[in-house]
Every structure is written in structure tokens, then in C-alpha cells.
N, C-alpha and C positions, 0 to 999 in steps of 0.2 A: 453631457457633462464630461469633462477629462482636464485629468491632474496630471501633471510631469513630475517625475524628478527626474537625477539625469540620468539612469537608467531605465526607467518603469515608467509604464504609459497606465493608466485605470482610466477605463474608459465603461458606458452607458452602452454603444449602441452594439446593438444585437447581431448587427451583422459580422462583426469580427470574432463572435465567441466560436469557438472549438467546442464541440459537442461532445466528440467522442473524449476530448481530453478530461472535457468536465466530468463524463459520467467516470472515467479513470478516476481522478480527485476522487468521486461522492462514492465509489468501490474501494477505496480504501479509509473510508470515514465510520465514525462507529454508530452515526445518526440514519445513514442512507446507504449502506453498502449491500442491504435487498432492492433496491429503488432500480426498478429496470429503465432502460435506454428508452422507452415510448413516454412512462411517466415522467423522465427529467426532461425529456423534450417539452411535454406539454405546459410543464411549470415554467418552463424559459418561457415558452409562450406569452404564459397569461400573467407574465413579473415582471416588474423592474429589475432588469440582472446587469453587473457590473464584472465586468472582465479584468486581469493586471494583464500587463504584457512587458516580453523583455524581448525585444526585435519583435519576430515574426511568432515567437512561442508562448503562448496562451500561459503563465504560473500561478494565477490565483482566479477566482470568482466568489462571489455574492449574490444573492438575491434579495429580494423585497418584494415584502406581498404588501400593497396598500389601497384605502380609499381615496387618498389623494386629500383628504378632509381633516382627519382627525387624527390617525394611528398607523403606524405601518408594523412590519414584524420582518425582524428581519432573519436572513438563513440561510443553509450551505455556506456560511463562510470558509471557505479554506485555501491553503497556499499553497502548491507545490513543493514537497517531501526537501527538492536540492534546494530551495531558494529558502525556509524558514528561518529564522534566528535575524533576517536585514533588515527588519522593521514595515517590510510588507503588508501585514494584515492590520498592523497600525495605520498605515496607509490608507488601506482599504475604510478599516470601516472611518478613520476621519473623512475620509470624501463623502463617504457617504451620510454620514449624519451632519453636515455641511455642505451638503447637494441643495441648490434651491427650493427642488422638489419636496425636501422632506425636513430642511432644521426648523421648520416650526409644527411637526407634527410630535406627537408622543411615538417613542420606540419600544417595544417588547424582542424577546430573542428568548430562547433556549438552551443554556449548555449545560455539560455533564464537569466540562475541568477547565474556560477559558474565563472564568468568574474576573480573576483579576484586569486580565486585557479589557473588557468591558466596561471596568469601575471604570478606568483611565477617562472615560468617553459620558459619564454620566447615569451608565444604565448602577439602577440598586436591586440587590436581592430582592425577591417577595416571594417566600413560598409560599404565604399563607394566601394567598389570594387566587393564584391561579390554579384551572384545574384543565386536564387533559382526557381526551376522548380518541380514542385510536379506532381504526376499521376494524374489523375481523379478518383478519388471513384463512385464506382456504387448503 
């Protein structure tokens, strides 16, 4: 999957993501900024992740954990610190919830302060319903 505009390329395939630049992004994020270089590897792995690009410079990613069936979840959204405020991650996530892959699934997401950007796209609040389970940190 890959959207233009005429700057920005967001693209699907895995081989053009920047790793080291993602795990930069997910180290300065307030969701993942413990999240080591083995762990974000692994997640690229086993997700659907979506890259922006502006030339050859990796400025934004996304993931997607799915069944392909019913639900996906989406995560790590974020954009590069110089590029935010251009309508980037609006970008983003309409490709992505407009990807063949997944506009007929249900989406969930998590955030702490991007509540509104979200509305824009369909997702609605529900605290009362969901509940979270974290590992133990040693």
C-alpha cells in the first residue's frame, strides 16, 4: 500500500523502514521510550508497520497488530519532532484506516493526549470497557 502527496511517500513495505530511526521516534515517546532496540525489532516483525517518507529520510511510522479478520490495534504512531504540525499523521493514520487490508475491520488504539486527532477518523472514547494488563519489569 502507498499514498503520495507531493511531498511524502507512506508506504507498507518493511523493507524501506529505518530501525534505528524508529527506535529514535519510540525514545522519545512517553508510551515506549523503555522499549529496547531487540523488542521494537521483534514488533516490526510480527506487524503491519507503515513508514512516511520525505526523500530518502524515514519521518513518521505506525504499526498494526491484526487478525486480518475482525480487529486490528493500532500503535507507535508518531512523526518526526521537525516535520509535525503538516498534516502528517493525519496522513498516516487515513491511509491506514483506508488500507484494503483493514477498512472493514474494527480499530482500537491507545492514547494519553491525541484523543481529538483520532475522533477526526471514527475511533470513540470507551473507558469503561477496556482493561489493561502490563508485564512485570524486573
Amino acid at each position: 500500500m502507498e499514498a503520495n502527496s507531493t511531498d511524502y511517500v507512506i508506504s507498507s513495505d518493511k523493507s524501506l523502514l529505518q530501525r534505528e530511526v524508529i527506535h529514535r521516534f519510540l525514545q522519545d515517546s512517553y508510551w515506549a521510550n523503555k522499549r529496547p532496540l531487540n523488542k521494537i525489532n521483534k514488533s516490526i516483525e510480527t506487524s503491519l508497520c507503515y513508514g512516511v517518507y520525505h526523500g530518502e529520510r524515514q519521518i513518521g511510522f505506525a504499526r498494526v497488530i491484526t487478525d486480518w479478520a475482525t480487529t486490528y490495534w493500532l500503535c507507535d504512531v508518531v512523526v518526526d519532532k521537525d516535520y509535525r504540525g503538516k498534516g502528517i499523521g493525519k496522513q498516516l493514520v487515513e491511509a491506514i484506516i483506508h488500507s484494503e487490508e483493514l477498512k472493514d475491520l474494527s480499530g482500537f488504539l491507545g492514547t494519553a493526549d491525541a484523543h481529538g486527532l483520532y475522533e477526526q477518523y471514527g475511533f470513540v472514547r470507551d473507558a469503561d470497557r477496556f482493561m489493561i494488563r502490563r508485564p512485570k519489569r524486573s
